[in-house]
N, C-alpha and C positions, 0 to 999 in steps of 0.2 A: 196469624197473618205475618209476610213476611215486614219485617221494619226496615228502615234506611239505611242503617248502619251493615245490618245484615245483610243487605243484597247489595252496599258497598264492598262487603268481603269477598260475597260470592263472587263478585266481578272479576277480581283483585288475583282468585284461585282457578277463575276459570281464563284469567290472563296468563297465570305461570305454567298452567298443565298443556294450552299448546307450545308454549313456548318452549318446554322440556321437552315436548312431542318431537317440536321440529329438528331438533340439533341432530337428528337420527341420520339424515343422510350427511351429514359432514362428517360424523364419527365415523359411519360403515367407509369413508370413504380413507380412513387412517387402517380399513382393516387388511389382511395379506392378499394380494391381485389371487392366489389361489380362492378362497374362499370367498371373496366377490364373484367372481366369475360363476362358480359349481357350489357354492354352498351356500344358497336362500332358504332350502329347508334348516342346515345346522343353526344360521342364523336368528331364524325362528323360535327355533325348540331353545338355544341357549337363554335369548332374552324372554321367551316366557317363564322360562326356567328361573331365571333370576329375579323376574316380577314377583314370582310366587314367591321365593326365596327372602323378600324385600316385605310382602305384606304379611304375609305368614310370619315373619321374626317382630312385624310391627306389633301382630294380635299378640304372640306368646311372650314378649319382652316390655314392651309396655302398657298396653293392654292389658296384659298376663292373663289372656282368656282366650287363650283361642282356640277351644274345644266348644266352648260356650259359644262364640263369637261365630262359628261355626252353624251351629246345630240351632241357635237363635234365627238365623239367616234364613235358614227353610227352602222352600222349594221356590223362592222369588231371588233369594240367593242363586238355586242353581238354577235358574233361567236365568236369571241376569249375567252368572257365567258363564253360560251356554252363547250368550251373545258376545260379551267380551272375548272368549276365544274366535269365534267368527268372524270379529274382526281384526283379533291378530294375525290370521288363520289368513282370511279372502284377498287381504292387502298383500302379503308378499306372494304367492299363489300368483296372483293377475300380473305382479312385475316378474313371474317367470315364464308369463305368458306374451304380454303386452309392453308396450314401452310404459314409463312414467308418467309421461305425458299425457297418457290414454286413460289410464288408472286418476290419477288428478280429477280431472274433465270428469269420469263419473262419481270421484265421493264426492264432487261438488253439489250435487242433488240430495247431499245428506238434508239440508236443514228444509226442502221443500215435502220429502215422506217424513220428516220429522211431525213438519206441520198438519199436515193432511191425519198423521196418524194420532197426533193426541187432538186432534179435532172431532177425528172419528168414536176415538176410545175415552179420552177422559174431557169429554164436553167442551175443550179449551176453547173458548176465540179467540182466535187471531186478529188482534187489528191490525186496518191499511200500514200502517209505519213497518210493522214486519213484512208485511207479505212484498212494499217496496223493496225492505234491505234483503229480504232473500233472493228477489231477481235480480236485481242489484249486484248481490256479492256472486251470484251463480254467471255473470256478465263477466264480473271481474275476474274469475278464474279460466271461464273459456277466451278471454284476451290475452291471460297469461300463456297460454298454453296450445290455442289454437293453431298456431304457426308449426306445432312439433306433431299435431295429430297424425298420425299414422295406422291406416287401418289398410297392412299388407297380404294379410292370412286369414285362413279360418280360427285361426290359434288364436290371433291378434282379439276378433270377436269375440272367441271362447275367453281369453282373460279379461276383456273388458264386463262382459257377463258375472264373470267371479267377482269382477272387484265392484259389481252391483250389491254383492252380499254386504259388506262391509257397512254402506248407509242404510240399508234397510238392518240390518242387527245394530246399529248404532241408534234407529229411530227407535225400535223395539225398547232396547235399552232402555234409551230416557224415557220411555213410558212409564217402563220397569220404575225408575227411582223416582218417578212425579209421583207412583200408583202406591208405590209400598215404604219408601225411602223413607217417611215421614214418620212412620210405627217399626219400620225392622231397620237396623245395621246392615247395609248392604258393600262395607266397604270387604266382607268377606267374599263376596262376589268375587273380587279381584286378584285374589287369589286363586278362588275356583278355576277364572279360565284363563291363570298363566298354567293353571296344572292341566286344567284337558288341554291349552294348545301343546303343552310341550309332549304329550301323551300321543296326539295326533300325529306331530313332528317328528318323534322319536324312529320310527319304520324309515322314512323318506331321508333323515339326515345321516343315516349309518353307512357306512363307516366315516366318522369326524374326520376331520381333515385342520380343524382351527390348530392354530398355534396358543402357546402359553402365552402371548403377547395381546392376540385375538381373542382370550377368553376373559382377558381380564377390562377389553376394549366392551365385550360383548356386555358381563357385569355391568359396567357403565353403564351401557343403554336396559339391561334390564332394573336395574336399583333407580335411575332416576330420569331416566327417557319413557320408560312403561310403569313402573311399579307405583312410582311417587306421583305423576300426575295424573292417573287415573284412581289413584283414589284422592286426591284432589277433587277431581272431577263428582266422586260421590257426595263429598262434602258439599261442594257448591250445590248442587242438585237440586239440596233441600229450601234454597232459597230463590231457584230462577226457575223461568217457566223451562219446559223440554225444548222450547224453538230459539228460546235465547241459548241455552247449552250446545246446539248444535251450530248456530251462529256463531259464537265463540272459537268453539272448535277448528273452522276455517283458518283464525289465526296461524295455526301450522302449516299450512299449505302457502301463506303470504310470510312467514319469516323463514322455513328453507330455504329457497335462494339465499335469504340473506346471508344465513350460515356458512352455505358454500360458498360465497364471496367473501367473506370475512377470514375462514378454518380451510380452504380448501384454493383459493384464487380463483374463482369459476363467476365472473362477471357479472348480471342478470343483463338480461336484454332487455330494451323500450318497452317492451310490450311486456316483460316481468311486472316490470318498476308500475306500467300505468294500471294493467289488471290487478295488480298490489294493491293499487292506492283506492283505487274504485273498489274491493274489499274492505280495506278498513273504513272505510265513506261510508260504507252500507252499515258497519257493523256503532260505530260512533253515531250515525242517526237512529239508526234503531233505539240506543240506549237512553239516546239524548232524550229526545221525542220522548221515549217510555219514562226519564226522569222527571220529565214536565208535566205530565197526563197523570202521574204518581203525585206531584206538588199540586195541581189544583182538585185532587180528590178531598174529602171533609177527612178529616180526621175521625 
């Protein structure tokens, strides 16, 4: 059973891994207007590239197992990489299909297949206080965003559909790390699928086009935008439920703007700022509520 202390951490690492998520769009936005424009695949394949680069040097250098670390991992490792690339994979895919905005709007349904699927799969119940802050937080991001919906094309469609992949392999996911996390190391997972997405990526991104300037921007975001808080994200795992992880999670979608306003001058608008605040509302009563119902259980 998880203890207080412990699911004070988890909290703690599943605050820092979106927040390392989010800085992604203010960085791309320092990257060369060439490779903005025409290079989402090199984009992709780099920072998987560098995730892998980033967990792989963690197993073989301090670990010093990461053959072991590896082959311990098994085949919930590689399903669980099988989803992490999916969702490195479906996210940028649908922004080269769809606007941002559109893409946003549906990973906001992550933490409700989250719910539904460890409901289904690993027995979990859900109490009212979540299933509040999920419609709740899923409120606050179509306010954020509503105003930008744009649904102009068939394409438009077709990328909103892709970037359905991304919460359903995210829900899968934490199934993954509720179901197996507890007995196997799954932080090798996260290597796996910075190695299949950049494997995937590798065809669509040729011929490169980054600069030496760009690649070392790009590093960035794979060492500590993708690499470092998704294996965060395993860690914590082992002490939250799947629907609080996917909760969590949403913090990257409400501290983007802020990035960009801060690294970039890009303002938010009223309706950033309030669908913001009505997400963290959701996600602070959940926790609160869950730290109170935690206090009057017996010991």
């Amino acid at each position: 059973m998880t203890s207080a202390s412990d699911h004070r951490r988890a909290i703690l690492l599943m605050i820092a891994a979106p927040t390392l998520w989010s800085i992604a769009g203010v960085v791309t936005r320092h990257l060369s207007p060439e490779l903005q424009a025409n290079g989402r695949f090199e984009i992709t394949f780099w920072r998987s590239l560098f995730a892998a680069v980033f967990v792989g040097g963690y197993l073989a250098l301090v670990r010093r197992d990461f053959a072991g670390a590896l082959k311990r991992a098994g085949a919930a490792g590689l399903l669980s990489g099988g989803m992490w690339a999916t969702m490195f994979v479906c996210f940028m895919l649908a922004l080269t299909l769809t606007s941002t905005a559109n893409t946003l709007i549906v990973l906001a349904v992550a933490p409700l297949v989250t719910a539904l699927l460890a409901w289904a799969l690993l027995q979990t119940p859900i109490p009212p206080r979540t299933w509040i802050a999920i419609f709740v937080a899923m409120a606050g991001i179509g306010w954020m965003f509503a105003g930008s919906l744009r649904i102009e094309s068939p394409a438009s469609v077709l990328g909103m559909l892709v970037a359905f992949g991304a919460p359903v392999a995210s829900a899968i996911n934490f199934v993954i790390l509720k179901k197996r996390g507890q007995s196997v190391d799954l932080i090798p997972a996260v290597f796996l699928g910075g190695v299949i997405s950049a494997v995937l990526m590798l065809p669509l991104a040729w011929p490169f086009i980054a600069r030496p300037a760009d690649i070392g921007l790009l590093a960035l975001l794979g060492f500590f935008q993708l690499g470092l808080p998704c294996t965060l994200l395993v860690v914590a795992a082992r002490h939250l439920t799947a629907t609080e992880l996917s909760l969590l999670a949403l913090l990257e979608v409400v501290l983007g703007p802020l990035w960009a306003w801060l690294g970039a001058g890009e303002a938010p608008g009223a309706n950033t700022l309030a669908g913001g605040a009505f997400v963290i509302a959701a996600l602070l009563f959940n926790e609160l509520a869950g730290r109170a119902a935690r206090g009057r259980q017996p010991a």
